[in-house]
C-alpha positions in Angstrom: -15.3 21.0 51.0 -17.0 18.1 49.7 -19.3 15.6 51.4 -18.6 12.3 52.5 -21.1 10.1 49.6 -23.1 7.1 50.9 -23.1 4.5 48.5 -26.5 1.7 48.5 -27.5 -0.9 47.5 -30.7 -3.3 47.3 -30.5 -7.1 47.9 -33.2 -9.6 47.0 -34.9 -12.3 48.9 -36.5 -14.4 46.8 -38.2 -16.8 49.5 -40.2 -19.9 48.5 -41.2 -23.0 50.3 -38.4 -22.5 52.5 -36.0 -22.0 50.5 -34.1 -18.7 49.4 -32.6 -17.6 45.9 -29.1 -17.5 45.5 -26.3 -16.7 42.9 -23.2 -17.8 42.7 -20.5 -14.3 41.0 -18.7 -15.0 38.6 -16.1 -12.7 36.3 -17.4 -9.3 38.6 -14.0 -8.7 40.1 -15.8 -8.7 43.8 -16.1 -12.0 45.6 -16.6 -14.4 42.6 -17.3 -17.6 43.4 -19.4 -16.7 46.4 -23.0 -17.0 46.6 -25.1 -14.2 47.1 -28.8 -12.8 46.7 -29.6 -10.5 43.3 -28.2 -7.1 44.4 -27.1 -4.0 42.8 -26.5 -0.6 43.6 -29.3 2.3 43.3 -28.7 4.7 40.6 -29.8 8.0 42.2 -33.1 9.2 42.0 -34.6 5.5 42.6 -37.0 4.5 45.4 -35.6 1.7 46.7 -38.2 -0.8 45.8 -37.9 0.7 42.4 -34.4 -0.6 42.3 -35.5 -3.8 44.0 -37.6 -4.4 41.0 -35.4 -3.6 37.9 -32.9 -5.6 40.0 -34.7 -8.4 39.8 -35.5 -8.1 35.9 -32.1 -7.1 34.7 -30.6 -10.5 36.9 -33.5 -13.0 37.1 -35.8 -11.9 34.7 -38.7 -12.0 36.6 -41.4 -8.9 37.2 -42.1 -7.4 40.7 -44.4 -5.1 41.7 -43.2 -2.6 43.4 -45.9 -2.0 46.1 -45.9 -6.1 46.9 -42.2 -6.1 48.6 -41.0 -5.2 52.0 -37.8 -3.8 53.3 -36.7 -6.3 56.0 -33.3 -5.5 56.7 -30.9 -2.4 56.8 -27.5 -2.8 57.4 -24.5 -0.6 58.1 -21.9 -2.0 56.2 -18.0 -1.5 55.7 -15.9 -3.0 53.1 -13.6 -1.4 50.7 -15.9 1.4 51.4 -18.8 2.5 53.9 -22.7 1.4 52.5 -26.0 0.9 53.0 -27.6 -2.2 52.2 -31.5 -3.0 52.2 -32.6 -6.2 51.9 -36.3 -6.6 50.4 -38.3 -9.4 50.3 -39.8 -10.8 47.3 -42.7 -13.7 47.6 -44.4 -12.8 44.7 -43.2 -12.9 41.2 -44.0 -13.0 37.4 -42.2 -15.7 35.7 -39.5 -18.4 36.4 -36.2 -17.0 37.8 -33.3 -17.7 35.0 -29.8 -16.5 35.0 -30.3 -13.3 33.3 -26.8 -12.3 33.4 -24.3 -15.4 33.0 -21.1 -13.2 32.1 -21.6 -12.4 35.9 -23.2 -15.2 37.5 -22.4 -19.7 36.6 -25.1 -20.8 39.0 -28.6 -19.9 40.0 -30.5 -22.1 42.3 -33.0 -22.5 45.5 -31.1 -22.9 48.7 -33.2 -24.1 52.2 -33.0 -21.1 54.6 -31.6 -23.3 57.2 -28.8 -24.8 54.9 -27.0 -22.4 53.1 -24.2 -23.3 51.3 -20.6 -22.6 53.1 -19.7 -20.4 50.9 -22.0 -17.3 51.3 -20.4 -13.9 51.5 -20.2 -12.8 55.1 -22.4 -10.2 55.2 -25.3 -11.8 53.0 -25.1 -14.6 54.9 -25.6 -12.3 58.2 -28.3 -10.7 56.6 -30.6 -13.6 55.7 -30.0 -14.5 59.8 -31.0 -11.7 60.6 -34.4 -12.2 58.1 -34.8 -15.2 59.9 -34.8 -13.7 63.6 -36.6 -10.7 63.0 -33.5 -8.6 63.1 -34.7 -5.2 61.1 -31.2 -3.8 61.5 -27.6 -4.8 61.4 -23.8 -3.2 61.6 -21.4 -4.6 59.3 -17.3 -4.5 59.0 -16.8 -2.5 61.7 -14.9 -4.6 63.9 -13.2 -8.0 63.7 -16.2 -10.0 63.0 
């Protein structure tokens, strides 16, 4: 018998001056065209802000340390599959954020908190509510939303 697998991922929120890092997908075959944060999923055998950091080179090209972020949101999440999303947040960087990866993202820019653009993916956009009220855990997909 083999056991159900768990599939995660780590989100970034770059916040700064009340404003929030987003991306807009492009060519990935999953919600292209819709903003989101720098994500990806952990490779196995990661700490999670591990992955929050190579994240954030690999698609921003900017250098975290590790022991500077903080997990700020879990969520619960079902799509085409069942995840685990953490959401870390990042206030303190090396370098200037740059499209590190434009055969996957057309458009990287500072968004205020409180005036996201409409077209945010669902759950992302949930997520960064729930950064805003405090909200260290969240369900996803699980019902008509």
């Amino acid at each position: 018998m083999s056991r159900f697998i768990l599939r995660s991922a780590v989100h970034l929120f770059f916040v700064r001056g009340g404003q929030i890092l987003l991306l807009r997908r492009f060519n990935t075959g999953y919600e292209d065209g819709k903003y989101s944060v720098p994500a990806g999923h952990l490779e196995g055998g990661e700490p999670v802000l591990a992955a929050a950091a190579r994240e954030a080179r690999e698609e921003v090209g900017v250098q975290l340390d590790a022991a500077g972020l903080e997990v700020v949101g879990v969520m619960h999440r079902r799509s085409e599959d069942e995840r685990i999303d953490f959401f870390v947040l990042a206030d303190d960087w090396e370098g200037e954020p740059t499209n590190a990866e434009p055969d996957k993202c057309d458009d990287l820019r500072w968004f205020p908190l409180d005036g996201l653009p409409e077209n945010v993916i669902p759950y992302v956009r949930r997520a960064i509510s729930n950064y805003l009220r405090r909200v260290p855990f969240d369900s996803f997909g699980w019902q008509p939303e």
